[in-house]
Every structure is written in structure tokens, then in C-alpha cells.
N, C-alpha and C positions, 0 to 999 in steps of 0.2 A: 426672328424670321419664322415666319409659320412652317409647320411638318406639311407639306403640299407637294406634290408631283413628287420626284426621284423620294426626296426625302420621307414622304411618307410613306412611301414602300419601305425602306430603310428602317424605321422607326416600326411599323407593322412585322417587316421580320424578325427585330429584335425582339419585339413583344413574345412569338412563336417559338424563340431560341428559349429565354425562360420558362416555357410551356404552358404558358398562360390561357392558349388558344391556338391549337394545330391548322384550324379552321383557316386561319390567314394564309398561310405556307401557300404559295401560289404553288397552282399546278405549270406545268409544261406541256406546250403540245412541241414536239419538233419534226419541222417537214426539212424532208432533203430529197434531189434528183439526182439522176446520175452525170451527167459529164453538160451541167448548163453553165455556161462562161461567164464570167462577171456581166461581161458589156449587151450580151443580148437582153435586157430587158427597156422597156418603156420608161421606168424612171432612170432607168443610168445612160437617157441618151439615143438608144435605137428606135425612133418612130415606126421601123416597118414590123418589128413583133407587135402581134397584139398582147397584151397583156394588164388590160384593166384593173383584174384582183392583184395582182403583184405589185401596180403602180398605185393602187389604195392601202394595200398595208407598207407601200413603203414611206407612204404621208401622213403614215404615224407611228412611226418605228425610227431606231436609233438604225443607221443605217454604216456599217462599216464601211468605207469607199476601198478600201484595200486589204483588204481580207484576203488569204492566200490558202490554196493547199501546198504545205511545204514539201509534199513528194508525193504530186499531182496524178492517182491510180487509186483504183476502187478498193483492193484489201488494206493497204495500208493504211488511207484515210481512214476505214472503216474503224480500225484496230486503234490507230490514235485515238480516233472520236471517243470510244469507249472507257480506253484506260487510260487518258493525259499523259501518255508517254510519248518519244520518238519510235520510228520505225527498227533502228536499229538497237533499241533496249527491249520489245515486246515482239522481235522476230519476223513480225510479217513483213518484208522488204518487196516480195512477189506479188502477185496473184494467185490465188485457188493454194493457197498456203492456211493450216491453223491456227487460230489464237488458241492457247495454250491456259485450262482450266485455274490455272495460280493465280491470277491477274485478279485485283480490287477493281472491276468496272464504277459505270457511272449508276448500273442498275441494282448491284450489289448495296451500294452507298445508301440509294435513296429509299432500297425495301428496309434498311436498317433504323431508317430515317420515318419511316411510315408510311411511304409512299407507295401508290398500284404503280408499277413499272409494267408497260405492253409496248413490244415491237408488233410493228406491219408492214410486210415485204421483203426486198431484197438486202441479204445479212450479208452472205460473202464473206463469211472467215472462217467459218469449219473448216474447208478443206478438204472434204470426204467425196469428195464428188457431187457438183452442180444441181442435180437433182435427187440426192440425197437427201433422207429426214436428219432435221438436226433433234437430237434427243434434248430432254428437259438440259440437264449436266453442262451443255456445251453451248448453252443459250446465253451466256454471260450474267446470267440473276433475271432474265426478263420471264417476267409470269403469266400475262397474257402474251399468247404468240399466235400470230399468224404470217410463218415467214417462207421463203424457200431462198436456196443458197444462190441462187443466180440463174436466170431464163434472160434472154432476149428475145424472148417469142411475146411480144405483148399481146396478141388477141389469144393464142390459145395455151394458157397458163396456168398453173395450179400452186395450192400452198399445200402448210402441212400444219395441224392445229395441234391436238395433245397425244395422237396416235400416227402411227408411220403408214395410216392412207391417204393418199390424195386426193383434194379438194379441189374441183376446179374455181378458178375464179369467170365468172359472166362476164363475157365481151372483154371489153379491152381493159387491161389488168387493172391501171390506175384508177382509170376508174368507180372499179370496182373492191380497189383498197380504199380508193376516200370513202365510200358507200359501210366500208366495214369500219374505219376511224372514225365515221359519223355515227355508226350506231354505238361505237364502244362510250362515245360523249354523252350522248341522249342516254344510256343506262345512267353513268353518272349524276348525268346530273338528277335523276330520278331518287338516289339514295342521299338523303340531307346527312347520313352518318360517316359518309364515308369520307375515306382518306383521301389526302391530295393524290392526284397521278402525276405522271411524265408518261406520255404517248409517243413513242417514234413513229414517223410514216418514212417509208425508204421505198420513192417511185423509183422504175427501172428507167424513162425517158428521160431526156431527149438522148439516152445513147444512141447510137445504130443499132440495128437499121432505121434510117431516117426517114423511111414512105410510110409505116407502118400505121402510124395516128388515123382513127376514124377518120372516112370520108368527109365529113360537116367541115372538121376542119385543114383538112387539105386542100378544100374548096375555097376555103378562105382563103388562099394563098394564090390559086391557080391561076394564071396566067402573067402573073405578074414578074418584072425584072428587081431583083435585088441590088441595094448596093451593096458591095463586097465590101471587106475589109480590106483597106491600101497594101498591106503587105499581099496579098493572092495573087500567085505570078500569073500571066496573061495566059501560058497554056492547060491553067486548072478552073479557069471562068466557067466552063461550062456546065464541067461537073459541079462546079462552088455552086452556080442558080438552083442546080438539081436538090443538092442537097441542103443549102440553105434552106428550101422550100419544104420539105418534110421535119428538117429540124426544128424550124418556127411553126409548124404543124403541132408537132408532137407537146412546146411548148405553150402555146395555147389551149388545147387540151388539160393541160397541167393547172392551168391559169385559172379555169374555171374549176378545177378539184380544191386550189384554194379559197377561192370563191366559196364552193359550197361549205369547206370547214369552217370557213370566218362565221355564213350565213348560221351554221349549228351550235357554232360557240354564242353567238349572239342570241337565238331563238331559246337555246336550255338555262341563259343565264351563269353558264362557264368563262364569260369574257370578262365578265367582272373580276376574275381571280386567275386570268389564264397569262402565263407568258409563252405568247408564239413567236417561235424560231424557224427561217427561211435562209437554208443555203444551198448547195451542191457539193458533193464530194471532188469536183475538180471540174477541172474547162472540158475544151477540145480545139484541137487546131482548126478542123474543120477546112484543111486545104492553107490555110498561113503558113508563108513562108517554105509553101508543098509539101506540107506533111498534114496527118490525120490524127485524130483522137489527142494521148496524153502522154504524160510522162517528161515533156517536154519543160524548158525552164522559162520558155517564153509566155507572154500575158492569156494569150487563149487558151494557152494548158494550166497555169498554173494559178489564175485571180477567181476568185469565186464571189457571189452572193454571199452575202451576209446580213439580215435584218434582226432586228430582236423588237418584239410588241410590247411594252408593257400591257396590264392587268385594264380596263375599264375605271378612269377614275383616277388613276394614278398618273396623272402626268403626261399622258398618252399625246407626243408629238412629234412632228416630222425635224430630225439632227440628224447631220453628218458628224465622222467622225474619222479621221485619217489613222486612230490607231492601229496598227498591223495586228490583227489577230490569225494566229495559224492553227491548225487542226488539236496539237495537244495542246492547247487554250482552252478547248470547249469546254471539256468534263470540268474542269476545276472553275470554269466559269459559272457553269449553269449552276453547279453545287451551291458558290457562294450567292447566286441570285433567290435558290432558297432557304437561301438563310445556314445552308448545312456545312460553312466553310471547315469546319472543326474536322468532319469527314473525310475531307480533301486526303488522301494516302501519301504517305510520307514518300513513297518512290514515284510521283505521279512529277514529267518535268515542263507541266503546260503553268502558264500563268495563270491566275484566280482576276479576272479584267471586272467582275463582278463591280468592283466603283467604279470602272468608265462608263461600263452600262449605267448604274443609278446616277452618273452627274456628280459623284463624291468625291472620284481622283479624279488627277488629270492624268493623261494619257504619256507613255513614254514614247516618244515621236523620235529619241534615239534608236530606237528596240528596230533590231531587223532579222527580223524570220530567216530561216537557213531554206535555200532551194535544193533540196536533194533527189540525186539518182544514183542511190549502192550499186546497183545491178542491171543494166538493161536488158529488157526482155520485149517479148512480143514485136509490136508495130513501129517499138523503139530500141529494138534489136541490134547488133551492130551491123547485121545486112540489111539493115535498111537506116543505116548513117546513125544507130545511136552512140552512145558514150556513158562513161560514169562521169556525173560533175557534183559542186558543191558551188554556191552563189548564195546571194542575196538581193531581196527586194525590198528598198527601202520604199518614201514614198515618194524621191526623184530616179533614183539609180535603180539599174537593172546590174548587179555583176556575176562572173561565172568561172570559175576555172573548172577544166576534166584533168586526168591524170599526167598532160601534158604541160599544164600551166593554165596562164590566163587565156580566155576562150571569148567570153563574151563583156560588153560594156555599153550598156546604154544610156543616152538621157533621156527616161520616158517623158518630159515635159517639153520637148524640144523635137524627138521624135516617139508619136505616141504608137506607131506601127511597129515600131522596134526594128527598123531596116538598114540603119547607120551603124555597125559594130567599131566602138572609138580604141578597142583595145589594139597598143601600139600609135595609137596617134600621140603626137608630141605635144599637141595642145592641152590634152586630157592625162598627161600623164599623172599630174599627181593628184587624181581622184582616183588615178588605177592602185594607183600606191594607195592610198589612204582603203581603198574598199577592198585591197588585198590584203592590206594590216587588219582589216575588222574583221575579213572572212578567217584571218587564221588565231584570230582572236575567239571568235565564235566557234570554230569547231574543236578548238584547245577547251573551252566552256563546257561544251558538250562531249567530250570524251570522242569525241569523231576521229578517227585516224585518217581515212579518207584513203582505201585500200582496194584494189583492181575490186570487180565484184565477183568473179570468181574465188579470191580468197573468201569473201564474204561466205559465200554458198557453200564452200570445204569447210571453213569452221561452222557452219550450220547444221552441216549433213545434210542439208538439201539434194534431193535428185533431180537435176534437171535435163533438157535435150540441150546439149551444148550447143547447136547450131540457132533457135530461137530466143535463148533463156529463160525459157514456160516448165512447170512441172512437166516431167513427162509422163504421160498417162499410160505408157505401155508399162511403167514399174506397178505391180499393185500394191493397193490403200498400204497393206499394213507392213508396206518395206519402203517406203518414203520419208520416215524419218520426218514428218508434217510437227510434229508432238513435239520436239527435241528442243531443249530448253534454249530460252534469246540467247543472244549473244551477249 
């Protein structure tokens, strides 16, 4: 059988392991948004977003269909992503909480590795306050930086580079981070000596506020009626038009920032050695089922984008692929994609999927990601009907239990809006049984005890506002207990 597509990737990083040739070691670019849903894009189905460049790299890209964030919130994905652990071994279970300097990141790995590691945009795990300078130390190993801890202001936005002034960014933010991901490539590729990278770009849309995206493309939307998602009760239509309409705004926007990195990977001759990675840190309800944003276990908070590109050359074509990959996957995946599996940190508890990507394993299609919420907080508050749960999403079943038992049970291929909850039904009983035995099989796996999340926050020393469950900001920085080692 010839060394061709997967394979020859495969056989090229093995060559790099020996150190034959560093020069092979693909680089990384990795794009991520903040709260975009699996289903709103053009290849997975939604004709009314635009989104052309997303619907071209995903017709040549290995395409997760069911890719999950498994505790659907911007710090904790964040903090997965980095160190391939869960939420509740690396502490951040919140928002506006710190990762904690001990941590082996994925940036750490790769500078050991030879790699230029550079973040761009919104980080979101210091913890020191939103527009705070994050100093070198607490940057997780990343060397190029241009980031800021969290804005929702996209037009008038600023980073922080190597010193603690502020840099505004030009017009609307995103765009003006691919403008600076674009320049960081064209240097690249200008030095034939230099090392592979891994670039992160971390846009802040389509969060809310969802009007915010340049005019051009709000125009594109404007007058037009949406079709809702089946689950959006009849008296949120309204508001759902509104905002569907700035949120596929703001996605299109996005669309063409990939567009232009594909266009500069291509023009410097980076694509030939580059592997780009396209997801989102979590969904948003976006009005399903009348609720907003995330945190939630249902498919619009919780299914994410997921593509991975091969390099130019290598195999480069459009697959699906039903494996469930979840947040501490990532680090330990991208590692083994170059070639660095050896690095992968002994406490790290994401899987290494690195041969589903090249086509080498086959895929565990038993494996079901854990849905969790230790803590509710914010807009998923208990005053506003949150819960702690623990569930799983295979890739037929939705299940859920909170601290009262079994909560939720669906069958996503029978109903794909999630609006039939079968728990308690007699028909369904023994898949309730069967996906109860796995859920407690799985959080036995994982050391999960599955405890009020108030105890959670007491063994943390978290300080929070007990009536939201958000940091509370009247304690100051340095009696918040933010530092206080995971659980």
C-alpha cells in the first residue's frame, strides 16, 4: 500500500520523531469562537447562515459530526483545552476563576517541543479582573501574545502585548485579530529557519450582544424571516428573529476572517505544512426550549464545530466522522497530530484521537463524553431554573440525571429538537436503565462524586455571591482564593 494521504502524514511525522527533519512537524493554526452551535453552519445543514469559507474548509476537512463541549462555558472549556484535563481536577468549574501556574499546558509541551507557540484574543482564565494585564507567568507557556482576559465590546476593544498598556484593536475586534494572525503567518513564512508554530486565534463572536457585527453584514440579513429552531416556544419568535439575525451577522463576519487566513496560509505557502483546526468553545440556546446562552445539557448549548484540515498534499478531503470528541481531547490530540505524543503529561485525562484524525484507528463509537454542571451559576442560576446534572451524549441518546435522579432522556434521531423527555416512560425504560448504568459507570471512571455544587465551591474556597453563583466582585483580587489549588 503506498504512504499517501493519512498515511503519509503518518510516516512524515515519524520521520520528525527520529529527528531526522523538524522541518515536517506541521504547524497548527487553531481558530475558535465563542458560543457558535454545531448546527448553525452551511455544511451542517443551515442554508440561511452565510458562510462560504466554513463550508470550503469543511470539504476538506475531517469533520467531527458530534463533537461536544462536555461543561458547555467559556473558562472551563478554556482550561480543558489547554491542559487535557476535566473541569473538576484543573478547578476552574466557574467563570472569571484562575488556572493555576502548575498546570503542563498544550503551550508548555510544544515550546519544549520546538515549537513558536502565540495566542490571539480572548483567554479567560486568569481571573484577575476582565480587563486586567495578564503578565508573561500566567500566560500558560504562550510566547507570542496578544490577548485580553474577556470584552464583549467588539468595536471598541483593546489587547495587551508585552507590557501592561493598552493597545487598541481597529474597528471591530475580530477582524482586526485575523489582520494581526495574518501578519504573525506572512512573518513566518518569510524565515525558511524557523521553527513549526501552533497559533491560537480565540474570536469573542458570535457571543452577545448579537447586533454588534459591522453594518455590511447585518445588511445581509436585514429584512429577512428566519427559520427558528422547532424547539423555540411561540412566545420567544420574536425576540428569536431579532437575534437570530445579529447572531448569523456576527457569524458571517467570522466566515470571511477565515476566508482571509485560509487565503494567507495559501499565498505564504504555510498550507502545505499547516494543520487548521475550527471549533467553538460551546453552543447557545439562543431562545430553545426559552432559555439563553449556555451551561445547559441540551444540543444548542452543548454540540460544537469541530473540523480538523490536513497540511496541502496530504490527503486533504471532505469525511465525517461520528467520533465524540470532548474538550480534554484536544491538547492530547493536537500533540499526537505532531507527532509529540511522548509529551502528552502523565496527569492529562483527554484521549490522544490523533489516529482518527490520520485514518489509522477506528473510532470508539462506545465512548460517551460526560455532560456536566458542578455548579450553577449566572443565566443558569438556580433563579433562573438551573441545576447541577451529570448526563451523556452518545451519538443516538441524550441522558441526564441532577441531584434528584433521572432528569432527562432523549432520542436524538427520532426527535432531533429534544422536546420528547422519555424519562419515566415505560417503553423506554431499559435504555433509562442501561444509560443510568453507564452514567454511573463513567463518573465511578472519573472520580466524579457528583456533589450539591455548593460543596464543590467550600472545598475550593471559592467566594461567590450565593444568590447568582458568579465570583463576587465586591471581595477584592487578593482574598478570593482564585489560586487555591483544584480539587
Amino acid at each position: 500500500m503506498q504512504a499517501t494521504g493519512a498515511a503519509a502524514l503518518a510516516a512524515g511525522l515519524g520521520t520528525s520523531l527520529r529527528g531526522e527533519s523538524s522541518a515536517k512537524r506541521p504547524n497548527i493554526l487553531y481558530l475558535f469562537s465563542d458560543q457558535w452551535r454545531a448546527s448553525d453552519h452551511g455544511y451542517a445543514g443551515n442554508q440561511e447562515v452565510i458562510t462560504p469559507h466554513l463550508d470550503a474548509l469543511a470539504g476538506e476537512s475531517l469533520n467531527f459530526t458530534h463533537a461536544v463541549s462536555g461543561i458547555p462555558v467559556c473558562c472551563p472549556h478554556r482550561a480543558s483545552l489547554l491542559t487535557g484535563k476535566r473541569p473538576l481536577s484543573h478547578g476552574l468549574y466557574l467563570n472569571d476563576l484562575s488556572l493555576t501556574t502548575d498546570h503542563r499546558s498544550i503551550a508548555h509541551c510544544l515550546n519544549d517541543a520546538g515549537y513558536g507557540t502565540g495566542y490571539i484574543g480572548k483567554w479567560h482564565i486568569d481571573g484577575q479582573g476582565r480587563s486586567e494585564f495578564t503578565p508573561e507567568d500566567r500566560r500558560q507557556g504562550f510566547r507570542f501574545w496578544r490577548g485580553l482576559e474577556c470584552t464583549h465590546n467588539y468595536n471598541q476593544s483593546f489587547y495587551y502585548a508585552t507590557s501592561p498598556d493598552r493597545i487598541p484593536w481597529e474597528g471591530y475586534e475580530p477582524i482586526a485579530q485575523t489582520r494581526m494572525a495574518q501578519e504573525f503567518l506572512t512573518d513566518r513564512s518569510k524565515d525558511d529557519s524557523a521553527d513549526p508554530f501552533a497559533l491560537f486565534v480565540s474570536w469573542g463572536p458570535p457571543h452577545a450582544p448579537y447586533h454588534t457585527a459591522p453594518e455590511k453584514y447585518r445588511d445581509m440579513y436585514a429584512g429577512r424571516q428566519f427559520t427558528l429552531r422547532g424547539n423555540v416556544p411561540d412566545n420567544h419568535h420574536a425576540a428569536a428573529q431579532r437575534d437570530y439575525l445579529g447572531y448569523y451577522a456576527h457569524m458571517t463576519a467570522l466566515d470571511d476572517c477565515v476566508g482571509d487566513l485560509m487565503r494567507t496560509l495559501e499565498a505564504t505557502g504555510l498550507a502545505d505544512n499547516t494543520i487548521v483546526v475550527y471549533t467553538s468553545d460551546h453552543g447557545d440556546m439562543l431562545h430553545s426550549h426559552g432559555f439563553m446562552k449556555k451551561q445547559q445539557p441540551w444540543d444548542e448549548s452543548a454540540r460544537v464545530p469541530f473540523l480538523v484540515r490536513w497540511p496541502a498534499g496530504m490527503g486533504r478531503k471532505k469525511r465525517d466522522t461520528p467520533a465524540r470528541i470532548d474538550t480534554p481531547d484536544i491538547m492530547p490530540t493536537l500533540l499526537g497530530l505532531c507527532g509529540e505524543a511522548d509529551r502528552i503529561p502523565d496527569e492529562v485525562e483527554g484521549r490522544n484521537l490523533s489516529g482518527v484524525v490520520r485514518g489509522t484507528e477506528r473510532p470508539d463509537l462506545d465512548y460517551a463524553p460526560i455532560l456536566t454542571c458542578p455548579a450553577p451559576f449566572g443565566q443558569w442560576s438556580r433563579d433562573h431554573g438551573g441545576r447541577e446534572y451529570r448526563g451523556l451524549r452518545t451519538e443516538r441518546w441524550t441522558y441526564c440525571e441532577d441531584l434528584k435522579g433521572p432528569w432527562l432522556l432523549y432520542d436524538n434521531e427520532a426527535d432531533p429538537f429534544q422536546q420528547k423527555n422519555l424519562v419515566g416512560n415505560p417503553a423506554h425504560a431499559k435504555m433509562q436503565r442501561e444509560m443510568d448504568e453507564l452514567l454511573a459507570s463513567r463518573l465511578k471512571e472519573t472520580d466524579d462524586e457528583f456533589l450539591p455544587g455548593n460543596e464543590y465551591i467550600r472545598r475550593s474556597g471559592y467566594v461567590v455571591n450565593e444568590r447568582s453563583g458568579t465570583v463576587d466582585y465586591n471581595i477584592p483580587f487578593d482574598k478570593r482564593n482564585y489560586t487555591k489549588s483544584p480539587l
